[in-house]
MDTraj code that builds the backbone (N, CA, C; nanometers):
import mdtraj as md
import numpy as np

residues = "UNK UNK UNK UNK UNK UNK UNK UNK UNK UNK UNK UNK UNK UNK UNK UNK UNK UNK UNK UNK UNK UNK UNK UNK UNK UNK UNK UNK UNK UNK UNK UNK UNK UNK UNK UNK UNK UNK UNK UNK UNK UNK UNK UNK UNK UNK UNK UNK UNK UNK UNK UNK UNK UNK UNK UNK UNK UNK UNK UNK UNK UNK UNK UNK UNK UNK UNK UNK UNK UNK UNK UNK UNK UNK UNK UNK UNK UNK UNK UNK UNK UNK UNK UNK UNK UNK UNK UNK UNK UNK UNK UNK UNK UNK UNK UNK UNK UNK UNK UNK UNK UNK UNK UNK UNK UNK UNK UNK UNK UNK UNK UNK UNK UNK".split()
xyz = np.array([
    [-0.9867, -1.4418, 0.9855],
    [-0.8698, -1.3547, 0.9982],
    [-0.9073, -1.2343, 1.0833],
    [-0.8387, -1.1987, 1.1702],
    [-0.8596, -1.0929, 1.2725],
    [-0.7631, -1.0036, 1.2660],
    [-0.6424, -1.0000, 1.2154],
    [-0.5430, -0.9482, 1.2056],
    [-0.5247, -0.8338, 1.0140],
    [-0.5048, -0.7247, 1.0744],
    [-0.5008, -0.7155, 0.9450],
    [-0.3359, -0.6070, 0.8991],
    [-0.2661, -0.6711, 0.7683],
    [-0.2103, -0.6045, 0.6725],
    [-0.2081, -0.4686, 0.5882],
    [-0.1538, -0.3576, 0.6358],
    [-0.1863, -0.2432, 0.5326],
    [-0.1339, -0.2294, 0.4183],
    [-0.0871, -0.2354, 0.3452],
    [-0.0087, -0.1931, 0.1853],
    [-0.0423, -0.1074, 0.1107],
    [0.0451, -0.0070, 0.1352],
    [0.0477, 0.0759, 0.0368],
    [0.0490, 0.0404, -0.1517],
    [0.0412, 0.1502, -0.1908],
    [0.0178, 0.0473, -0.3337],
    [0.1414, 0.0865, -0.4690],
    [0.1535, 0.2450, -0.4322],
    [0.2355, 0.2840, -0.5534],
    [0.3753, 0.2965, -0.4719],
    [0.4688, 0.2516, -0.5687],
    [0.6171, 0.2215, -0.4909],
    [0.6540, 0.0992, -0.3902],
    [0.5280, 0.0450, -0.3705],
    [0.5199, -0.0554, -0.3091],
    [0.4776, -0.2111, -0.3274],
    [0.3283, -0.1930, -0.3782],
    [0.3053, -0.3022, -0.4615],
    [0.3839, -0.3148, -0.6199],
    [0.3474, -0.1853, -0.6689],
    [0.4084, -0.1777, -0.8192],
    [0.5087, -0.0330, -0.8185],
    [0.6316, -0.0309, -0.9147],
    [0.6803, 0.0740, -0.9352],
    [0.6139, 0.2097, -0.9472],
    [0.6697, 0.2788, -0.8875],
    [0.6032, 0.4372, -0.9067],
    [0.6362, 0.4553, -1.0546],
    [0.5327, 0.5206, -1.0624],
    [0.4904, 0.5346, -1.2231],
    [0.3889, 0.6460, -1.2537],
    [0.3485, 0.6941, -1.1688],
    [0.1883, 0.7620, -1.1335],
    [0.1897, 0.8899, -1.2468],
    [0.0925, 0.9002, -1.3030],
    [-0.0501, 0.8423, -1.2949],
    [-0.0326, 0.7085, -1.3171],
    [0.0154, 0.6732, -1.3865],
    [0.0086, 0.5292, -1.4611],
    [0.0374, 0.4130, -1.3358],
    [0.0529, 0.3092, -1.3211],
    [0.0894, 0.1677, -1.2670],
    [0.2196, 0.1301, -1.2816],
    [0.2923, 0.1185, -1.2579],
    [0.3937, 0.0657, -1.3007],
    [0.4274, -0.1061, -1.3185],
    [0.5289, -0.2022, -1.3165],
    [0.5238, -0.3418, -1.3381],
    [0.5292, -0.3358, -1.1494],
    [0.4601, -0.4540, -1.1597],
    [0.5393, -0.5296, -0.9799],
    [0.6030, -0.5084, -0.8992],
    [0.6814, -0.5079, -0.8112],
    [0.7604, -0.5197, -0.7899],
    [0.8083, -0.6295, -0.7114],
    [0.9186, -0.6693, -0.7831],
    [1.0258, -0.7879, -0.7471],
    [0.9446, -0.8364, -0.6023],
    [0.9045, -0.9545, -0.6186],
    [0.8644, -1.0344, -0.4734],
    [0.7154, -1.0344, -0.4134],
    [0.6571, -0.9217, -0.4710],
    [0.5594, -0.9006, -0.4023],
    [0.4208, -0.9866, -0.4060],
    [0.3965, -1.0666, -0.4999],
    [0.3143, -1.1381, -0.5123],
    [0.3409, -1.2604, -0.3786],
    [0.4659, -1.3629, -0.3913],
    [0.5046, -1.4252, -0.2790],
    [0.4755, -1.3879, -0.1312],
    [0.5214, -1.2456, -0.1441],
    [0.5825, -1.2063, 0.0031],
    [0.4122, -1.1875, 0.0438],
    [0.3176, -1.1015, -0.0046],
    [0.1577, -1.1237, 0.0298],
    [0.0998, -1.2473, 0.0527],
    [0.1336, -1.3565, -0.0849],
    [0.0961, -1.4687, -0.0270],
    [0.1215, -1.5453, 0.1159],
    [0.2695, -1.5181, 0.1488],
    [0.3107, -1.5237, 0.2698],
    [0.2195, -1.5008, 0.4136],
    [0.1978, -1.3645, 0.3708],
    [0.1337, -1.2521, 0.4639],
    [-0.0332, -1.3296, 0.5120],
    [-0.0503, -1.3434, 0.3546],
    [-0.2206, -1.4130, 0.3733],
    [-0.1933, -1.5230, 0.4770],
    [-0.0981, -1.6354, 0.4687],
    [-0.1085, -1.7614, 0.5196],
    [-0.0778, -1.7561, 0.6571],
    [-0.0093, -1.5944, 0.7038],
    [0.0229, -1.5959, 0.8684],
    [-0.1272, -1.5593, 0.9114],
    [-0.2005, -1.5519, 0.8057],
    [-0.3367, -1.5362, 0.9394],
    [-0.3612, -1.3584, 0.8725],
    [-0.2891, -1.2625, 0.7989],
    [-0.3452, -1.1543, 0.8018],
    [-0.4575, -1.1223, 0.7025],
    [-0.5504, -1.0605, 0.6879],
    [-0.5912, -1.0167, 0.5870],
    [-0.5165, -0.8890, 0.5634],
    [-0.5192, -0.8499, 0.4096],
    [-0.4358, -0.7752, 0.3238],
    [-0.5271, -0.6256, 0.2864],
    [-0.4795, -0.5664, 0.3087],
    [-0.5788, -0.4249, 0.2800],
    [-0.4844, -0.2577, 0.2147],
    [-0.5387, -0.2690, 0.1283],
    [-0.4637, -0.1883, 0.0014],
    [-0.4745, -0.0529, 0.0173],
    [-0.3892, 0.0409, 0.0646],
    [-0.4538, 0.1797, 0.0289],
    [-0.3690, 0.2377, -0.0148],
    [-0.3727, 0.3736, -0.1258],
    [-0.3084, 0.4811, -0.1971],
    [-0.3842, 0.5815, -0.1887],
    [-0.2844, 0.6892, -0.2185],
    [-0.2855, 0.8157, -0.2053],
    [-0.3632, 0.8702, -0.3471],
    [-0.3474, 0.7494, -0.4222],
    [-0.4777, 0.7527, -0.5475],
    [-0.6111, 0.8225, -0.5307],
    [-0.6379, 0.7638, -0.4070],
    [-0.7715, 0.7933, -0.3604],
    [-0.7870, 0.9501, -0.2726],
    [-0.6976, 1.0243, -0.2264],
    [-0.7033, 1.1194, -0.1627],
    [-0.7299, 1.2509, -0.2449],
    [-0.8335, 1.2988, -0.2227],
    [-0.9599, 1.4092, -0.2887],
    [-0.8073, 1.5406, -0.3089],
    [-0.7895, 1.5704, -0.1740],
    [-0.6844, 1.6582, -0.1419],
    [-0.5327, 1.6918, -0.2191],
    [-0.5169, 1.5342, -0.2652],
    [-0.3672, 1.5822, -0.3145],
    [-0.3778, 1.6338, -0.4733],
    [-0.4671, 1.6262, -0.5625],
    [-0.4990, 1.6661, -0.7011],
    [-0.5257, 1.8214, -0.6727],
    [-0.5548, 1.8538, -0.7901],
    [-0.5956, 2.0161, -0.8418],
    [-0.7387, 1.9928, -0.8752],
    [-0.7322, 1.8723, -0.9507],
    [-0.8554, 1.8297, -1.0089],
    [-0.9276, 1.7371, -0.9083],
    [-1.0675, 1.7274, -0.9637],
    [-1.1698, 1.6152, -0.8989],
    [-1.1188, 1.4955, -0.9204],
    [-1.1051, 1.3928, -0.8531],
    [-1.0928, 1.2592, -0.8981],
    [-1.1974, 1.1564, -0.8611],
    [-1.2259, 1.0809, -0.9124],
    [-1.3019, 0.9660, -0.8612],
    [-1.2527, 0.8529, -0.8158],
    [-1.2597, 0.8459, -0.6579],
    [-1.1903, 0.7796, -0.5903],
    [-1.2340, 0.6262, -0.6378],
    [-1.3544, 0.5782, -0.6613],
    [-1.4120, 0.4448, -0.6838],
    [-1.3425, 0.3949, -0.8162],
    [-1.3151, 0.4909, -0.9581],
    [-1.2782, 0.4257, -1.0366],
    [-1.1181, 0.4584, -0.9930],
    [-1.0892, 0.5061, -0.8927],
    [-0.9136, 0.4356, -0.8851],
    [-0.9058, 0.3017, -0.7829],
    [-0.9765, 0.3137, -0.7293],
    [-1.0008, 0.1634, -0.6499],
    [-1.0331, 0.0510, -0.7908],
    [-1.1292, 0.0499, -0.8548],
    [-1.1223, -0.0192, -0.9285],
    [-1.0151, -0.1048, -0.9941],
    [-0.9624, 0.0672, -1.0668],
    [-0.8233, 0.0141, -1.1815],
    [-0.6864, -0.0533, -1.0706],
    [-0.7048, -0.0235, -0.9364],
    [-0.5743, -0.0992, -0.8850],
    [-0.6594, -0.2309, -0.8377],
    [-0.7669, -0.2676, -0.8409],
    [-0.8223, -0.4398, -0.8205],
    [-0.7814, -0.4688, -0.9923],
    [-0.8083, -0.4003, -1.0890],
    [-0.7753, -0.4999, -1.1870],
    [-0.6782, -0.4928, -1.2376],
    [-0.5562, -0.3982, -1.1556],
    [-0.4694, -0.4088, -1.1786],
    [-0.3778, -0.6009, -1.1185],
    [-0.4112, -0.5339, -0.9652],
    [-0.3880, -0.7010, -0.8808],
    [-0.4427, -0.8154, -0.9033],
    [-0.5925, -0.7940, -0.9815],
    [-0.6014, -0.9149, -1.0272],
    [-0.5374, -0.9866, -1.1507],
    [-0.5242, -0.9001, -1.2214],
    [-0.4335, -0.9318, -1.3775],
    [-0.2656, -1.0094, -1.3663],
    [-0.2443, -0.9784, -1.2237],
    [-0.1040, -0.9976, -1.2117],
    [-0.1103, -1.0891, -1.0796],
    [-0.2174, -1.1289, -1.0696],
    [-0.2527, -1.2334, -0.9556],
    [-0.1917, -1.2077, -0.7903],
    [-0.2089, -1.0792, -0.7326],
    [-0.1093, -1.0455, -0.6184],
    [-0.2374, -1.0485, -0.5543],
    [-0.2200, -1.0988, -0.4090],
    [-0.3493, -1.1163, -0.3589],
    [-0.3665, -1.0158, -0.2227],
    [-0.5119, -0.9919, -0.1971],
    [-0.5453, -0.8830, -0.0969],
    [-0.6801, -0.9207, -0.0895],
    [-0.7278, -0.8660, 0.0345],
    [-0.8297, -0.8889, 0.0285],
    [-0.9488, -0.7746, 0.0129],
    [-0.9185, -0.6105, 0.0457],
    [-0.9363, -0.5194, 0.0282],
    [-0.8901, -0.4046, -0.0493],
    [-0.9489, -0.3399, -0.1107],
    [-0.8765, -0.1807, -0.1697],
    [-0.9367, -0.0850, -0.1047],
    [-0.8894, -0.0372, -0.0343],
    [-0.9617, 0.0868, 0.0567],
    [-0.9746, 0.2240, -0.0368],
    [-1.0970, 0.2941, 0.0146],
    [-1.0667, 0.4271, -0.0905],
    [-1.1046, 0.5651, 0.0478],
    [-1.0051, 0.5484, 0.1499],
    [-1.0122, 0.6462, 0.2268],
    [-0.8465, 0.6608, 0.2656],
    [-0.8636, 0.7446, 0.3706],
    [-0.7778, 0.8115, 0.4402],
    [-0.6893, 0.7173, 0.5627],
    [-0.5278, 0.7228, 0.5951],
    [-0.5118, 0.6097, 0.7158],
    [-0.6021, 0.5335, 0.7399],
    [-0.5794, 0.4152, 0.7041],
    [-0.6821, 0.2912, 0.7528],
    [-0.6421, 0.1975, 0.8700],
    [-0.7031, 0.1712, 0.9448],
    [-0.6822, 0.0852, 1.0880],
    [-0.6157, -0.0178, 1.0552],
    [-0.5192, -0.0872, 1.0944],
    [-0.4107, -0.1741, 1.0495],
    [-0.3720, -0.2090, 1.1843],
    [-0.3038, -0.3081, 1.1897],
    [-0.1802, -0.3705, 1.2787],
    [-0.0908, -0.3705, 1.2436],
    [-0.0344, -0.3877, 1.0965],
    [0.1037, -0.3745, 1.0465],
    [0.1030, -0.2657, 0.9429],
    [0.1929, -0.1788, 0.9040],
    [0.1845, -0.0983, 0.8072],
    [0.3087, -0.1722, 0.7013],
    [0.3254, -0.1482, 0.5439],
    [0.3857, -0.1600, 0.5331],
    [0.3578, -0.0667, 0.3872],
    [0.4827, 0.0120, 0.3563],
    [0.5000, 0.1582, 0.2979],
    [0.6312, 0.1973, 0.2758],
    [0.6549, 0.2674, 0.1279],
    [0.7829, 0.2498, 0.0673],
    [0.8211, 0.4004, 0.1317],
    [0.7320, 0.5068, 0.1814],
    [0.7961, 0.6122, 0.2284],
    [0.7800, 0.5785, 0.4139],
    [0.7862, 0.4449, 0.4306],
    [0.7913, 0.5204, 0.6133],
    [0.8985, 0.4784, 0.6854],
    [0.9295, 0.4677, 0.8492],
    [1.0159, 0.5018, 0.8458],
    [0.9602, 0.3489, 1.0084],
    [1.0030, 0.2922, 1.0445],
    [0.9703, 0.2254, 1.1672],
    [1.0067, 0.2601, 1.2466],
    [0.8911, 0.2602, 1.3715],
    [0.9134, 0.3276, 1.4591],
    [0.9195, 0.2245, 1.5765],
    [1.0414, 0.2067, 1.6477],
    [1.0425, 0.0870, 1.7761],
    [1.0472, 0.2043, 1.8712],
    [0.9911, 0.2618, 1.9248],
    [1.0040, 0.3369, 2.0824],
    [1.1444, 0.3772, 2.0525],
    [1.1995, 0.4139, 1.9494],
    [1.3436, 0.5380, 1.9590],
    [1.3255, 0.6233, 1.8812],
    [1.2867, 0.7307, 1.9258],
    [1.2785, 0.8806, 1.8301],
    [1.3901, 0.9031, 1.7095],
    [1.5347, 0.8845, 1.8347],
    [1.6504, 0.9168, 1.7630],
    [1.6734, 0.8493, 1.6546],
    [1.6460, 0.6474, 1.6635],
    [1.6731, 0.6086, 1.5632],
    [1.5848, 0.6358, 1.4407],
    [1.5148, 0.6960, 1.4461],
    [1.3885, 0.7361, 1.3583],
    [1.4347, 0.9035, 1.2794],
    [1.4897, 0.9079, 1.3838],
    [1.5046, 1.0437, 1.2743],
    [1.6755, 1.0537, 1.2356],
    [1.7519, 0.9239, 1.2961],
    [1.8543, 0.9411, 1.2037],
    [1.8432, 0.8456, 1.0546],
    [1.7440, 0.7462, 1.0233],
    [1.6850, 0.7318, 0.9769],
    [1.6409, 0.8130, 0.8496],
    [1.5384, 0.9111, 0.8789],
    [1.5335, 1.0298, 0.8114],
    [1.5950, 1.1160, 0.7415],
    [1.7301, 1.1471, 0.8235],
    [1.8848, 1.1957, 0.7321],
    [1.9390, 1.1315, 0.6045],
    [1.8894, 0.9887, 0.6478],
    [1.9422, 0.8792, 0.5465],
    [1.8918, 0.8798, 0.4339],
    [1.8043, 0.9397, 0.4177],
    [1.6984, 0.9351, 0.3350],
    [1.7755, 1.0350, 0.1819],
])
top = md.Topology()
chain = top.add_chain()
for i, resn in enumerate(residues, 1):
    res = top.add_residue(resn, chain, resSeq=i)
    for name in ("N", "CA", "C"):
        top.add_atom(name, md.element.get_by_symbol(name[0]), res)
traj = md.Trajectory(xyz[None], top)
C-alpha cells in the first residue's frame, strides 16, 4: 500500500463523547473496510494526543493505546494510530473540515453553513 488514509477519530470514527469514546459511528467499520481494499492504508489521528490543547500533562502513548483497543474491540480496521501533530496523508477525512476543490468561495460559504 502506498497510498495512505487519514481519520480522524473523535466525531468521526466514534461519537464525540470526550474524554470518554463514544459508540461507532453508523457505517464506519464497512466504509474503512472499503477504504483498506482500494489500496489505502488507514492512519488514525486525534487531538487526544495534542500536549497543547489540555491544562494538564497527558500521555500521549496511553491515548494511542486506549483508541487501538478501542478499534480493536469493535473490529474497525486501520492500520496506524498516530500520536503527533497533522500527519502526511493523501486523503483527509474529518468531521470538522471543510473540502477544499480550488474554490475559496465555495469553502467559505460552506463555513456560514456551519
Amino acid at each position: 500500500m502506498d497510498k495512505i488514509c487519514v481519520v480522524d477519530f473523535d466525531g468521526t470514527i466514534c461519537e464525540f463523547a470526550f474524554p470518554e469514546m463514544g459508540e461507532p459511528k453508523k457505517g464506519v467499520k464497512e466504509a474503512l473496510t472499503k477504504i483498506r481494499e482500494m489500496g489505502y492504508e488507514i492512519h488514525i489521528f486525534s487531538c487526544r494526543t495534542n500536549v497543547e490543547l489540555f491544562k494538564h500533562p497527558i500521555d500521549r502513548q496511553e491515548q494511542v493505546r486506549e483508541m487501538k483497543k478501542y478499534m480493536d474491540k469493535f473490529e474497525i480496521p486501520y492500520d496506524q494510530i498516530l500520536n503527533k501533530d497533522k500527519p502526511l496523508g493523501h486523503i483527509y477525512i474529518d468531521d470538522r473540515a471543510i473540502g477544499f476543490r480550488d474554490n475559496w468561495e465555495k469553502a467559505v460559504e460552506e463555513m456560514r453553513e456551519l
